[in-house]
N, C-alpha and C positions, 0 to 999 in steps of 0.2 A: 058177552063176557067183556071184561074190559080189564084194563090193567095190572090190576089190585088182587081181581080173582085171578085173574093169570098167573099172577107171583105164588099168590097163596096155592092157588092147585098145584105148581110144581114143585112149593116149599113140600107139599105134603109126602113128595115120594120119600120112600126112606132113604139116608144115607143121601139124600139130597143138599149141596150147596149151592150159595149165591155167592156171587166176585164180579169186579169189575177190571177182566186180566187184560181188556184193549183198550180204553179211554174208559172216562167219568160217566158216559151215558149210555153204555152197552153192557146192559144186564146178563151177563150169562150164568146157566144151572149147567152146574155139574153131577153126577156119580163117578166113585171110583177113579174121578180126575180126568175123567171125560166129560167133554160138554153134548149133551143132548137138548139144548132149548137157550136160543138167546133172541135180546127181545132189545132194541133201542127207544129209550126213555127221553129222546127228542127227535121222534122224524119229522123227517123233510117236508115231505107231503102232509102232514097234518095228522094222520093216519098210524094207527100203534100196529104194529107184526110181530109175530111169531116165526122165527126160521128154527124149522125140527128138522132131525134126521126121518126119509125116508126112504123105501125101498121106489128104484127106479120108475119100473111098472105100477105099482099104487098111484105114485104123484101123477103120472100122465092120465089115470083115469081120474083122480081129485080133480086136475084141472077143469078138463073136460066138463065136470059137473058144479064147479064156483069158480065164479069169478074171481074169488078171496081168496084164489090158492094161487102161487103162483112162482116163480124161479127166486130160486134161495138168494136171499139180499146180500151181497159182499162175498159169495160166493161161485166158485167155477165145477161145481160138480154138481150129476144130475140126483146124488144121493139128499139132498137138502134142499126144502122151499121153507116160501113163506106164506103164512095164515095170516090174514089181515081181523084182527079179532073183531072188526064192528060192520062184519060184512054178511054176506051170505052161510057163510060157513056155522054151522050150529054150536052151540056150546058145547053139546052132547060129542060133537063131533072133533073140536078142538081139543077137549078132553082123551077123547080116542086117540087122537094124532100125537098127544105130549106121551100119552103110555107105548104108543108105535114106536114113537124116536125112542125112547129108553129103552124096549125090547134092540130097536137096532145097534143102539151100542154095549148093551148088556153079552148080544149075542159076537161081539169080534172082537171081547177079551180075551187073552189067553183063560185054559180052561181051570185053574186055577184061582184065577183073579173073578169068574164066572159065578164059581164054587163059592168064593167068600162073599161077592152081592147076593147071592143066593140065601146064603145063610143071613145077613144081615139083611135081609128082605123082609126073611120068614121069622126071627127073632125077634 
């Protein structure tokens, strides 16, 4: 996967935006004005990433099994890594990960605001 498809697969959730709410080169998606998927569009290392929300226990078993998984970039919590998209990690697989992070922040809205991505999901 690479960049381009990256954006595009996240543009396609519903109710899906893009912003750049921390500097010029830090792509982040939002729903419901939560960010679930941010990706910076000049790293350091040479190397493009994905940092998604996940569930604690998942990320330490992803590691375990790619290299391309690894501690959420700019981040101090064990809920968020980072996907290195030109790595081991499968497309099929990165794809899974950006719907992972969306269910995780879908699921710690009040249940209201739960109610209305839901409906504008399904709509």
């Amino acid at each position: 996967m690479n960049i381009e498809e990256l954006r595009e697969h996240c543009m396609t959730i519903r109710g899906a935006t893009e912003s750049f709410p921390f500097d010029e080169s830090t792509l982040v998606f939002k729903v419901m004005n939560k960010m679930f998927a941010y990706i910076s569009l000049t790293p350091k290392d040479g190397r493009f990433r994905v940092c998604l929300k996940c569930d604690p226990a998942k990320t330490e078993e992803l590691r375990e099994l790619y290299e391309g998984i690894a501690d959420g970039y700019h981040t101090k919590t064990r809920m968020w890594h980072s996907v290195y998209i030109d790595s081991d990690v499968p497309d099929k697989l990165i794809g899974e990960l950006i719907q992972h992070s969306l269910d995780e922040v879908i699921k710690k809205l009040p249940k209201k605001e739960r109610l209305k991505y839901i409906d504008l999901a399904n709509g």
